[in-house]
C-alpha positions in Angstrom: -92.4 53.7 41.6 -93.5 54.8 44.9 -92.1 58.4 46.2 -90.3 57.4 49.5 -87.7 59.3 51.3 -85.1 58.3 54.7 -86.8 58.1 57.9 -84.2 60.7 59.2 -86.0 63.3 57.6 -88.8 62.3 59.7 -86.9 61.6 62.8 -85.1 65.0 63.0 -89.1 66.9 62.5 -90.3 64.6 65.3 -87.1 65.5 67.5 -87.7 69.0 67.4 -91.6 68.5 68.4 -92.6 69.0 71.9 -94.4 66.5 73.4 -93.8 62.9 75.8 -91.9 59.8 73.7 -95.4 58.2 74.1 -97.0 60.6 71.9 -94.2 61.2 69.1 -94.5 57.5 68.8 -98.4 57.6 68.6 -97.8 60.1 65.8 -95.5 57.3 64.1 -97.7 54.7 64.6 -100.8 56.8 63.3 -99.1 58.3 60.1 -98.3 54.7 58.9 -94.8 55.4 59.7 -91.7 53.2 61.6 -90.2 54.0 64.3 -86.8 54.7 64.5 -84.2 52.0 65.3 -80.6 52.3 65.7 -78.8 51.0 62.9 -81.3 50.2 60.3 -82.2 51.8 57.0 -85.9 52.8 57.0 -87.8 54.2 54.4 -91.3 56.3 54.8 -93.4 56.4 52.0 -94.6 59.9 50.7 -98.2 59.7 51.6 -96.9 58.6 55.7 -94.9 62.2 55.7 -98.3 63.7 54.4 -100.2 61.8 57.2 -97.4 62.8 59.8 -97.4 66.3 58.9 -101.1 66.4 59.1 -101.6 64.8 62.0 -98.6 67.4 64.1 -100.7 69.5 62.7 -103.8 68.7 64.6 -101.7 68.1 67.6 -99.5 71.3 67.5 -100.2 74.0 65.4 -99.2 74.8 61.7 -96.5 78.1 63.5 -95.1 74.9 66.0 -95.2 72.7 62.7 -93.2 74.9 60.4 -90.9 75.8 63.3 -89.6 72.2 63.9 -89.3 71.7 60.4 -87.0 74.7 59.9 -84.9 73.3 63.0 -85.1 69.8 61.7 -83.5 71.0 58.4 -80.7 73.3 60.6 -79.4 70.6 62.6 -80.3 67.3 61.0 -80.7 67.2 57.2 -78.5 69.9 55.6 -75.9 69.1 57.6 -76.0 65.3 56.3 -76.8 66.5 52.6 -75.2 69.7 52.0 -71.5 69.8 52.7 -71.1 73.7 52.1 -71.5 75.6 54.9 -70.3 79.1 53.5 -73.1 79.6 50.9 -71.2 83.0 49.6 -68.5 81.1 48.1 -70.4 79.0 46.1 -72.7 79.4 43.0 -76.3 78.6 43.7 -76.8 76.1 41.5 -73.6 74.2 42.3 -74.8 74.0 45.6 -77.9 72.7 44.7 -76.4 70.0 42.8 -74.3 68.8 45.9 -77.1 68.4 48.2 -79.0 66.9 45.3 -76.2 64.1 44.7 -76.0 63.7 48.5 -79.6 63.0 49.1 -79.8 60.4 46.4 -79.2 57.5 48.8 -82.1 58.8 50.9 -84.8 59.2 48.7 -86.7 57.9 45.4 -89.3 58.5 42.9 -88.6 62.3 42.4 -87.2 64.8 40.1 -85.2 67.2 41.0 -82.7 69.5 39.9 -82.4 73.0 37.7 -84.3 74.7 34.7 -85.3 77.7 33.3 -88.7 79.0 32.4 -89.1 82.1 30.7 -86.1 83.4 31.5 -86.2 82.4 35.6 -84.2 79.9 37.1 -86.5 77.0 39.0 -85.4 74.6 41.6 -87.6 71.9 41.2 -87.9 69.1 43.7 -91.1 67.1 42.8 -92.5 63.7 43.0 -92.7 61.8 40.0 -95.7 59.7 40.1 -98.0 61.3 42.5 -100.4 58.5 41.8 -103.5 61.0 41.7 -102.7 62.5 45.5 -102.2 65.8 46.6 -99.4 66.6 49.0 -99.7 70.3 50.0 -98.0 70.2 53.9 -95.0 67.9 52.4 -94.5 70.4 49.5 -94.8 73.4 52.7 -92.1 70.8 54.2 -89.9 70.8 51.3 -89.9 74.4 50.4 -88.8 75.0 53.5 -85.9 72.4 53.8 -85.1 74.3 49.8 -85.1 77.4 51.1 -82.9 77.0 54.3 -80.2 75.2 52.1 -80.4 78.5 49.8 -79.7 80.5 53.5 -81.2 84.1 53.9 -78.3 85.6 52.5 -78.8 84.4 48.9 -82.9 84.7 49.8 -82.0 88.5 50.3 -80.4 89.0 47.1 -83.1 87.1 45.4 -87.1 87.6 44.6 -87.5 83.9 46.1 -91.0 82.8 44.7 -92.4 79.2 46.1 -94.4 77.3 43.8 -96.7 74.6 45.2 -98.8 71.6 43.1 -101.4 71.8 45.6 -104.1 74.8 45.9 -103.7 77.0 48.7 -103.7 75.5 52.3 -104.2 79.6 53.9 -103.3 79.0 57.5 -100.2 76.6 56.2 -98.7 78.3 53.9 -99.8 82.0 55.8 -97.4 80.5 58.2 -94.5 80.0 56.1 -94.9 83.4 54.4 -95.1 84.5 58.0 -92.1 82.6 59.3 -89.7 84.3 56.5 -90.8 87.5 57.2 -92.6 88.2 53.8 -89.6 87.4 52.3 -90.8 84.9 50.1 -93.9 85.0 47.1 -96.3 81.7 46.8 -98.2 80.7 43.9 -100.8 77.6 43.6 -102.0 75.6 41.7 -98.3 74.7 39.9 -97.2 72.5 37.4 -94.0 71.6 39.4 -93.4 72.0 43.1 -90.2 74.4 43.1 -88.7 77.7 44.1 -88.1 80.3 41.0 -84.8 82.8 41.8 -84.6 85.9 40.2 -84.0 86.1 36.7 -81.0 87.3 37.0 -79.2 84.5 38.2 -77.2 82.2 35.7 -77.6 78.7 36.4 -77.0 75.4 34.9 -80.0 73.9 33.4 -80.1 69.9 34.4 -83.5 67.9 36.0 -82.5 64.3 37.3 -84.9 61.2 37.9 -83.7 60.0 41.2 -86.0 56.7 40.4 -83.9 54.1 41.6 -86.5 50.9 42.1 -89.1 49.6 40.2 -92.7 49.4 41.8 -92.0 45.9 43.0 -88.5 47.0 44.5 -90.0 50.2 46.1 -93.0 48.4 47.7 -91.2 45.7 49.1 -88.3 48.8 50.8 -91.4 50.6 52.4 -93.0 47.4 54.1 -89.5 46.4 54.7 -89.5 48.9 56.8 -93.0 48.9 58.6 -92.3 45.6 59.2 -91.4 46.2 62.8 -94.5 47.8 63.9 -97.4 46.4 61.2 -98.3 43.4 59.7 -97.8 44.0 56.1 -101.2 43.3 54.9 -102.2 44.5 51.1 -104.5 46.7 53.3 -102.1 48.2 55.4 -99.8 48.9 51.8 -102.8 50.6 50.3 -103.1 53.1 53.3 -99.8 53.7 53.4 -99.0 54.4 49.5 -102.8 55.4 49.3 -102.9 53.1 46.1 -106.0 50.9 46.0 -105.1 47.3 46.2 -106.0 46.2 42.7 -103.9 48.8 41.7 -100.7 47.4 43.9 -101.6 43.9 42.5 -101.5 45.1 38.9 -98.9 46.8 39.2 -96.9 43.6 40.8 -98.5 41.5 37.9 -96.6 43.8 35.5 -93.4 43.1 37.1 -93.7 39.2 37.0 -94.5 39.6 40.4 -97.5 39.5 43.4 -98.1 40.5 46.9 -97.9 37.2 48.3 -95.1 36.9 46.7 -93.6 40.2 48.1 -94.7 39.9 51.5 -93.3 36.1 52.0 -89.7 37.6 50.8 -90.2 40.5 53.4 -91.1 38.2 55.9 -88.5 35.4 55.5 -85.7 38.0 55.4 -86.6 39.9 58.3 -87.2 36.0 60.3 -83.6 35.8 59.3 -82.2 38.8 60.6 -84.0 38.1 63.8 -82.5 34.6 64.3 -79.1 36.3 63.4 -79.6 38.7 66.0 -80.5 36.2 68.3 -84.3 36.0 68.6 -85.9 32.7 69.6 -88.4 31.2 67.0 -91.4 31.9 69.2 -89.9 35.3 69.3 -89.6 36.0 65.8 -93.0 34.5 65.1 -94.1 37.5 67.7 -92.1 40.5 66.2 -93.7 39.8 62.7 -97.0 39.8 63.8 -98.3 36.1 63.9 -101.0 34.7 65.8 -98.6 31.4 66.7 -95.6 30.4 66.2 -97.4 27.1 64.8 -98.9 29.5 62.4 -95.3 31.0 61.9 -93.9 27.5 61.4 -97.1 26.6 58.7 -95.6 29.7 56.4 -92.4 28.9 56.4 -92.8 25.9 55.4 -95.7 26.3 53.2 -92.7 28.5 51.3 -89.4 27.1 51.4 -90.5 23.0 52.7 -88.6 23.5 55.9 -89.5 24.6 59.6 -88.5 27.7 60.4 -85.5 25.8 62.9 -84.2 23.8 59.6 -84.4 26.8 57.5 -82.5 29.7 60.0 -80.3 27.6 62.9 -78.1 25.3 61.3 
């Protein structure tokens, strides 16, 4: 299972950067991530929002950073995910447990949910197989989006504590102690990534697995998506899910599966949805990144024993 999440929680972060459409789609392109397209369902792999983060890092400033990410999470994720808009009138964890059966559709591979531990309630929202990497600006990305859908009235009444996997990243996280006004307490070097409330709170204990896909299923959404703008090369899937490539092949092999296997079923669907949209051949044979359409025309029928013509136009 590979930890992937909507492109619009990318999309809205990149809206609220400043900077020319050339270079927010330089940072897309960069990060290993697609660009978005009207219409279609993309998926961004955990490590891409790491590499995205990192880079508008670089490019902007960690106060700049942490400042479209707050307005990214005002005006384009909670409203999609959390229906409640007076916070007041509801309990804290039933709130959490609406936005959390909202965003199921839009993201996989994490846990996420309420517990208690030693008495203090814990919003976790974690990844479930990390696969060995460290995420420390997406967990900074996350605790933020976690802590806006909590609002500042319930931060108030609250000793808000942030809890991050990842050691401390000082000028990152100095920013989002900064940006909440000292509000908030951080500790490193966590089990779980999370926010603890104060103790006083009565919640609902309950953790979910939103793990909808196998491996297999999970590789095959995020190249689906990257499709566009890569040629879906085993390489290009290890940087992007910074698995090394016998890994991804094991893994496949598990599953009764293989690359090859994966990428061909990627690739012939996409060639269909560009016929149906009404792409030429030699134009479809461009958009997914061959060197000919005779080459084009050799795969496909090196697959299914038709040309690409006999296969899509009847």
């Amino acid at each position: 299972m590979i930890p992937m999440i909507h492109l619009f929680y990318v999309e809205g972060l990149v809206n609220e950067l400043q900077g020319t459409r050339e270079e927010k789609l330089k940072l897309y392109q960069e990060a290993f991530c697609p660009t978005p397209a009207n219409e279609e369902d993309k998926y961004v792999s955990f490590l891409s929002l790491e590499r995205l983060l990192s880079i508008a890092h670089e490019c902007y400033g960690y106060v700049e950073l942490l400042g479209a990410i707050k307005r990214s999470s005002q005006k384009h994720i909670l409203p999609k995910i959390s229906k409640t808009s007076a916070h007041h009138a509801r309990s804290i964890d039933a709130m959490i447990f609406e936005a959390i059966e909202s965003s199921k559709p839009y993201i996989s591979g994490f846990k996420l949910g309420m517990k208690t531990l030693f008495t203090k309630p814990r919003f976790v929202f974690d990844v479930i197989h990390s696969f060995g990497q460290k995420y420390p600006l997406s967990e900074v990305y996350f605790v933020v989006l976690a802590l806006e859908l909590l609002g500042s009235k319930m931060m108030a009444n609250s000793n808000v504590v942030c809890h991050f996997k990842a050691e401390s990243c000082e000028a990152a996280h100095c920013a989002l102690w900064e940006m909440y006004q000292g509000n908030i307490s951080l500790r490193f070097s966590q089990n779980e990534t999370g926010i603890e409330l104060d103790d006083g709170l009565v919640v609902q204990d309950r953790v979910e697995m939103v793990e909808m896909r196998s491996f297999t299923r999970s590789l095959e959404v995020v190249m689906t998506s990257l499709v566009a703008d890569f040629d879906v090369t085993l390489q290009v899937a290890s940087s992007m899910t910074s698995i090394p490539s016998r890994t991804i092949q094991r893994r496949l092999k598990n599953e009764s599966s293989s690359f090859v296997q994966a990428r061909a079923s990627i690739l012939t669907s996409r060639a269909r949805e560009l016929v149906r949209q009404g792409f030429s051949i030699t134009d479809v044979a461009a958009e997914l990144h061959f060197s000919s359409v005779g080459h084009f025309s050799r795969f496909i029928k090196n697959l299914h024993g038709q040309t690409p013509k006999q296969l899509f136009i009847r």
